[in-house]
Residue, then its C-alpha position, 0 to 999 in steps of 0.5 A: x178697698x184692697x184686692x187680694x188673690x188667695x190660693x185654694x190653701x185658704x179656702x181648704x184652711x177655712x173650711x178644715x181648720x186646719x193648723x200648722x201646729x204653731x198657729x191656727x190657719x183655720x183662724x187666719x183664713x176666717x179673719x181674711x174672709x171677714x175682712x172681705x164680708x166687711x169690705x176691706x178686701x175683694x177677692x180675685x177668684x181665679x180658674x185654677x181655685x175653682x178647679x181644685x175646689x171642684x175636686x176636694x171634699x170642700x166642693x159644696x161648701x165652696x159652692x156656698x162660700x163663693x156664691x155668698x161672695x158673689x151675692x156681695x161683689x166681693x169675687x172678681x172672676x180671672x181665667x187662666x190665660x194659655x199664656x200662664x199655662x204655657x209659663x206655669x208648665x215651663x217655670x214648674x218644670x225647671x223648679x220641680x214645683x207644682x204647676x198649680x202653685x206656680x200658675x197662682x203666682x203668675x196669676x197673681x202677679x199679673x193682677x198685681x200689674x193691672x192693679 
């Protein structure tokens, strides 16, 4: 089984259906949490996710979808390390990206290392 960080895009695609007018993101995003319901996949479930959900209009269905998993053992749970802030701030920053997206990517690195 295979562990997968997946970003609140995911989570937003899944519950909005939404596209990028070439594909389907909804479909994509329904196919990996399939996959995860049928054990091909555990999802780490970071701070920074569960911060953007609890402030989008997806919030109870998020609520939903993430205690579903849990009830199945498909979530690891991570915090947001003050290491990653302080390196999120500072790489966003010097990038102009936004310091959500990047402490995702430092997120996600870091658990591809302890992997």
């Amino acid at each position: 089984m295979r562990t997968i960080y997946i970003d609140t895009n995911i989570y937003i695609d899944y519950f909005d259906g939404r596209s990028d007018g070439l594909r389907s993101l909804g479909e994509f995003a329904y196919s990996v949490l399939r996959k995860t319901f049928e054990c091909e996949f555990v999802i780490i479930l970071s701070g920074v996710v569960l911060d953007e959900l609890k402030y989008n209009t997806y919030k109870e269905k998020a609520k939903q979808l993430i205690k579903d998993l849990k009830e199945k053992n498909k979530i690891i749970e991570t915090e947001t390390t003050k290491d990653d802030e302080i390196r999120a701030r500072e790489i966003a920053k010097q990038r102009r990206t936004s310091t959500n997206d990047t402490a995702h990517a430092l997120i996600a690195k870091r658990w591809k290392q302890t992997i």
